[in-house]
C-alpha positions as CSV (number, residue, x, y, z in Angstrom):
1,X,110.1,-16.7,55.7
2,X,110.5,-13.7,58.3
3,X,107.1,-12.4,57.5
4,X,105.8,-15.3,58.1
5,X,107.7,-15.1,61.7
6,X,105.8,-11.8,62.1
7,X,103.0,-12.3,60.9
8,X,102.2,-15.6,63.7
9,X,103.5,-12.7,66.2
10,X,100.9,-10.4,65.4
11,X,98.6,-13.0,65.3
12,X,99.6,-14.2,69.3
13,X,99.6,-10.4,70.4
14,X,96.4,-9.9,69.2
15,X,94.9,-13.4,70.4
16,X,96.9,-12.2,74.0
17,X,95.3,-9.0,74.1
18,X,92.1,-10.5,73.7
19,X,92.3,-13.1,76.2
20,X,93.0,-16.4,74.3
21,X,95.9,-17.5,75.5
22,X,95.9,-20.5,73.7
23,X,95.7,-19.3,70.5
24,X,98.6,-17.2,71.4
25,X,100.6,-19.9,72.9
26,X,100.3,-21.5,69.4
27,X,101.4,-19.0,67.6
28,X,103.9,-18.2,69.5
29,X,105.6,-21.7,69.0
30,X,105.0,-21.8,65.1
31,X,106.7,-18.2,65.0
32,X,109.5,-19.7,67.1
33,X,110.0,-22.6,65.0
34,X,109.8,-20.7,61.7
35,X,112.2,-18.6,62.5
36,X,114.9,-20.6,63.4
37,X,114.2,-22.8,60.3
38,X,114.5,-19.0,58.9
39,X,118.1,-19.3,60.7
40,X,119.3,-22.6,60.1
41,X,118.9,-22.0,56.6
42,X,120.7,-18.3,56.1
43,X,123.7,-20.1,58.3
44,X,123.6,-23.0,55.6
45,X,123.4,-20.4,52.6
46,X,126.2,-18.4,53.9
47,X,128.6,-21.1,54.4
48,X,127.5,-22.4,50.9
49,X,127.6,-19.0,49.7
50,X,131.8,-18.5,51.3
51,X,132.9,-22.4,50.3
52,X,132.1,-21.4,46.3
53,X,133.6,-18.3,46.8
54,X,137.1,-19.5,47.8
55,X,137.2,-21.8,44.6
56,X,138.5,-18.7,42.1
57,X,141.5,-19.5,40.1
């Protein structure tokens, strides 16, 4: 999901570079968005992830 994150910043540097700001707007918000989906989710796995771990017998 992170190179996804990259790859829409690429994308809005390019698009900046060459003058089409709203392309790079754009991108910049779906980059944004993705990666705190990205972060949401890796908070949810490692709480998941510590919870199971603390069931041993």
């Amino acid at each position: 999901m992170l190179g996804w994150v990259v790859t829409f910043l690429v994308i809005a540097l390019i698009a900046g570079i060459l003058g089409f700001g709203g392309v790079a707007g754009a991108s910049i918000e779906i980059a944004k968005i993705i990666f705190f989906i990205a972060v949401v989710l890796f908070l949810v796995s490692a709480v998941v992830g510590l919870a199971r771990g603390r069931n041993r017998i």
